[in-house]
N, C-alpha and C positions, 0 to 999 in steps of 0.2 A: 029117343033115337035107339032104334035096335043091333045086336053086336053086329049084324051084316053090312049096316050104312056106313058103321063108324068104322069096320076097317076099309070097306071103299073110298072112304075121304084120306086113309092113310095113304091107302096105297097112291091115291092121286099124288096127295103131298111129298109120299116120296120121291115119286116117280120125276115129278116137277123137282124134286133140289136133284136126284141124279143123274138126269138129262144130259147136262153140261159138261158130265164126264166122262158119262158109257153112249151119248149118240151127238158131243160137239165137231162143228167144224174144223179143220185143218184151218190154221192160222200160219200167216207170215207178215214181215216186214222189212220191206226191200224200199231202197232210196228211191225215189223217182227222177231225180235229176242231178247228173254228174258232168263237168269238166272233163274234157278228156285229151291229152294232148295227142295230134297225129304223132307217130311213131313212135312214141314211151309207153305208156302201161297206167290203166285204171284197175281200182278194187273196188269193187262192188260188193257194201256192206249186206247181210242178209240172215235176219230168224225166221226161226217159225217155231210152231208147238204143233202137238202132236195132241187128240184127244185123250187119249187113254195114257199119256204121259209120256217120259223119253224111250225112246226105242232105240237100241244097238245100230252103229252100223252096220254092221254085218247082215241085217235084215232089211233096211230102208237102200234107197238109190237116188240120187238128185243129178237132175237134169234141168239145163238150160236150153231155153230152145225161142223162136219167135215166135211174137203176139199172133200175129194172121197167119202164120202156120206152124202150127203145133210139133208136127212131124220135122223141119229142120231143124238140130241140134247144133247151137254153140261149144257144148258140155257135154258128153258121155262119159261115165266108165269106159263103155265101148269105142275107140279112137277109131273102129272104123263108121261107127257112124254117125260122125259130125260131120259139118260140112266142109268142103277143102278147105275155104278159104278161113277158118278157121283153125284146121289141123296144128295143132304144136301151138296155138296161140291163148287156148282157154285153160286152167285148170281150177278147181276147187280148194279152196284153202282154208273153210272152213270143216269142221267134223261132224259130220251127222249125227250123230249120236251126242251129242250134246247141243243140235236144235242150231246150229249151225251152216247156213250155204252161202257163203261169202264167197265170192266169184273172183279170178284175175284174170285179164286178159291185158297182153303186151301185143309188143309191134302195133300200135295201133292204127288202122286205118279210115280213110277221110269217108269210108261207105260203114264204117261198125257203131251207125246211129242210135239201131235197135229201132220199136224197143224190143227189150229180147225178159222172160219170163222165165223163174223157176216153179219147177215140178217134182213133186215128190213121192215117189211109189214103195210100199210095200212088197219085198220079195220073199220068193221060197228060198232059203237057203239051200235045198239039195240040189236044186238046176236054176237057178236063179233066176227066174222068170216072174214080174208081175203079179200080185194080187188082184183082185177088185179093189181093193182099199187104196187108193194113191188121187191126187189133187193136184192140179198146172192154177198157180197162183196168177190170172191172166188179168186182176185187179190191182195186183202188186206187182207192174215193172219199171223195169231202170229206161230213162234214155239219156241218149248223151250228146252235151253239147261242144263239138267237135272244134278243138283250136290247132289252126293252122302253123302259130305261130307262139314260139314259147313266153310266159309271163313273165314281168320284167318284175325283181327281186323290189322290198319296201324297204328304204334306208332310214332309221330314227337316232339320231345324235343331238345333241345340244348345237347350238346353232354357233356357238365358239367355244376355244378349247383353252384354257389357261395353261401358260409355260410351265410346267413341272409339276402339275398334277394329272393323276389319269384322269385320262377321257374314252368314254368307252363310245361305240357305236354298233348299232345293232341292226344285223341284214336278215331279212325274213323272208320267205317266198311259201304262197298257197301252192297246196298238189293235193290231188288223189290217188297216188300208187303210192302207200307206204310202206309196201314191200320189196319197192327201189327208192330209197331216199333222194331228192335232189343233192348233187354236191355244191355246197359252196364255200371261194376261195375269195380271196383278198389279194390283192395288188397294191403299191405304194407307199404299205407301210407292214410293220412285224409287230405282234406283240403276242400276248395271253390270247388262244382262239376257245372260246368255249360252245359245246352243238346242244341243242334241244331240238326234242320234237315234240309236237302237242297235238291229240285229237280234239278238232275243235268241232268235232257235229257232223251229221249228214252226210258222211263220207271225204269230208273235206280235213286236210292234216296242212299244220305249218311246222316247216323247220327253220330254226335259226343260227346265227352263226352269233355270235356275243365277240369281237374285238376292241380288246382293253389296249393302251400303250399310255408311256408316259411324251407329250408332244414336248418337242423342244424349238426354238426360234426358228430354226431353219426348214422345221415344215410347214410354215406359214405361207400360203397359197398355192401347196401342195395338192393333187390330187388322189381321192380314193377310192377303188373299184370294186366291187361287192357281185363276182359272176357266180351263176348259177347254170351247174350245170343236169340237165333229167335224165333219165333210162331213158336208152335213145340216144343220144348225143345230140339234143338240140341242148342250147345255150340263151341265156340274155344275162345280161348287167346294168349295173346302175352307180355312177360316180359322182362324188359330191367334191367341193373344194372346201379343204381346210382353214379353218381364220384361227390365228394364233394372238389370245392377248398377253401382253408380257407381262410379267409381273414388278412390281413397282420395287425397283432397283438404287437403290441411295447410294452405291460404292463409287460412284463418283462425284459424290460429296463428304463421305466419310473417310475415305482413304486419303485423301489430299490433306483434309482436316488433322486425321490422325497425323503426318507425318509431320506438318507443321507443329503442330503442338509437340511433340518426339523433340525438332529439329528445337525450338528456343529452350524445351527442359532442357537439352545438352549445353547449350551456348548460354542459358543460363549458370548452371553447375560451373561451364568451362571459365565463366567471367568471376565466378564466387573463389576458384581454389585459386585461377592461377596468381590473383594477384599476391596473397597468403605467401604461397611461394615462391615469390619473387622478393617479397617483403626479408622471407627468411634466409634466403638466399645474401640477401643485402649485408645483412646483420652479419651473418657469418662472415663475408668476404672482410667485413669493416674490419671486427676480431682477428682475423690471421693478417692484415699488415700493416707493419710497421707505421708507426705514427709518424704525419707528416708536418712539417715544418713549416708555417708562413711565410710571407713575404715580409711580414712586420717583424717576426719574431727574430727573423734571420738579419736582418738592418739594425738592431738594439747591438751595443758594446754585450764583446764578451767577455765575460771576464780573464781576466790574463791568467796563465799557468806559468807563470814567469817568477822565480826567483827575484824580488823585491828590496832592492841593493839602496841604502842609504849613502847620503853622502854628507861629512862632517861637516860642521859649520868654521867661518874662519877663525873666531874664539879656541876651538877645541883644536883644531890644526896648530894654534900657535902654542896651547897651551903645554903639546904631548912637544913641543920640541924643547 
């Protein structure tokens, strides 16, 4: 093969790997199908790539606009020309220059089905006008399925709550405007509130609300409300009733017990001393009095204290005369 063929086979083989970067398509990826609630606010996820790589804002322009006609704008830079009934309701909230066209539109209304398509031109920076170089992604659009009526929050708790230990319950509600959070609040009961938010795909986000408390007897068949309130002012809830199990309480069988057992140690103790000291008591009274006299002893002769006079016999009488 001579040098002329073989660098024609180069050139092919280059030309074939650098195609994909000096003559590829403009690429995007946009949701096809959103939730949208009438009068709150959707975001509309949205990339794209660029052939030749990232390009500055300050040079590219993104436009929203519809499928079957090209020419009506959702989206301009230029506010004047969108269409009314969008005016003040779209903006751009991704960056272009970092391959970014993430769309919002609030107040939403029951006709903003779409679908509606991003487009993306190259400008002059001196006058800011259009290149030849720019692409309406009209493969990649959003449409949206219009709720009248706001979602009602998902409540998950244990299905009963033990007396004096936390129990937590947890309120959740799907949305696609994450750039106005739903609020939600609780009713019926106070404790620890903790929020998360999660992208969970597709354009679709859940927030939660995490309510811990410790339940006591007295909120047993209690009610609890979990509302939800979206950008907009539309609202839903959801209530569940609380079942309280008690906890297994022995104090009245221990305290009665203890008190009895208390009550005969005492009345034991009190049967042990007092007679001791009554004993002693005895003893002593006996020692301090006087010794007492019978009835037998007091009936016996006593002896006489009497001077003890004889009397001479007739012998001695006659003899002393």
């Amino acid at each position: 093969m001579d040098r002329k063929n073989k660098l024609m086979i180069f050139s092919l083989l280059l030309a074939g790997i650098c195609s994909p970067v000096f003559s590829g398509e403009w690429r995007a990826h946009v949701v096809k199908t959103l939730d949208a609630l009438v009068s709150s606010c959707v975001v509309v996820p949205c990339s794209f790539t660029y052939p030749g790589g990232n390009l500055p804002s300050s040079s590219v322009r993104g436009i929203w606009h519809r499928r079957d006609k090209r020419d009506e704008y959702i989206y301009h830079n230029n506010h004047t020309r969108v269409l009314d009934n969008f005016k003040g309701r779209t903006q751009m909230l991704g960056h272009l220059g970092q391959d970014n066209c993430t769309l919002e539109i609030v107040d939403i209304r029951d006709h903003d089905n779409g679908p509606f398509c991003f487009r993306i031109e190259r400008i002059r920076t001196e006058d800011n006008k259009p290149t030849k170089d720019k692409f309406s992604f009209v493969e990649e659009c959003v449409e949206f399925n219009m709720l009248p009526d706001a979602p009602a929050p998902t409540l998950n708790h244990p299905p009963t709550a033990i007396e004096g230990q936390p129990y937590t319950v947890t309120c959740s509600i799907i949305h696609t405007c994450p750039s106005h959070w739903p609020e939600l609040s609780w009713t019926g009961r106070i404790g620890e509130i903790r929020e998360d938010h999660k992208d969970i795909r597709s354009g679709n986000w859940e927030t939660q609300s995490i309510l811990t408390f410790v339940p006591e007897e007295k909120d047993d068949h209690s009610e609890i409300t979990c509302t939800a309130e979206f950008f907009g002012r539309k609202t839903s809830s959801k209530t569940f009733q609380l079942y309280i199990k008690r906890t297994e309480n022995y104090n009245h069988i221990i305290i009665p017990t203890v008190v009895a057992i208390g009550t005969a140690v005492i009345v034991g103790l009190l049967c042990i001393f007092m007679p001791t000291k009554n004993t002693m008591s005895t003893l002593s009274d006996e020692y301090s009095q006087p010794p007492v006299i019978s009835s037998s002893a007091a009936s016996s002769p006593t002896p006489s204290t009497e001077a003890v006079q004889c009397t001479p016999t007739d012998a001695e009488a006659e003899g002393k005369k």
